[in-house]
C-alpha positions, 0 to 999 in steps of 0.5 A: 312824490310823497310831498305831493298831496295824495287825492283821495277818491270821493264818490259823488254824493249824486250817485247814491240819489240816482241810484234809488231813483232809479230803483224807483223807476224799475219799482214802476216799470215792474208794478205796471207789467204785473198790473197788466199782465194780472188784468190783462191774462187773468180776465183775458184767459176766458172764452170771449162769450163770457167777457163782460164790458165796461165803456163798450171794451172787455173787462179786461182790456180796460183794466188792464190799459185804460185803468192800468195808463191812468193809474201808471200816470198818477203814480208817476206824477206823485213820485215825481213831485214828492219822492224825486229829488232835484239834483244840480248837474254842473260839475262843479257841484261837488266843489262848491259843495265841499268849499261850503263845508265847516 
């Protein structure tokens, strides 16, 4: 046994990219609930009489939902094409990879 080559483990390199892009995503998801929860529960928490209205919809709801969707949309959109990384899936990546090392 001890002529046998001992394999050692490697983690993958992929792991670590998918790791903080998926921080990223949480980072979105938690930025957009305290957008809307801010809009939503900060100006929705007066009487009704005293909304004002912006396109015919509460001050709020438009912050919230309207501004709050086209904002979540360009952030996502920017970190998509500019933050995220394209990663190959194959399994054979981490081979190649390695055979292509000095």
């Amino acid at each position: 046994m001890s002529s046998e080559k001992q394999e050692t483990y490697k983690p993958d390199p992929r792991f670590k990219i998918a790791h903080r892009e998926a921080f990223i995503g949480i980072g979105l998801a938690i930025f957009n609930f305290i957008w809307w929860y801010g809009f939503a529960y900060g100006l929705g928490s007066r009487p009704p009489e005293e909304y004002t209205y912006i396109l015919g919809l509460p001050d709020w709801f438009f912050y919230s939902c309207v501004v709050g969707f086209i904002l979540m949309s360009l952030l996502v959109i920017v970190i998509t094409n500019f933050v995220l990384k394209e990663v190959p899936l194959d399994a054979e990546y981490t081979e190649m990879e390695e055979s292509q090392k000095p």
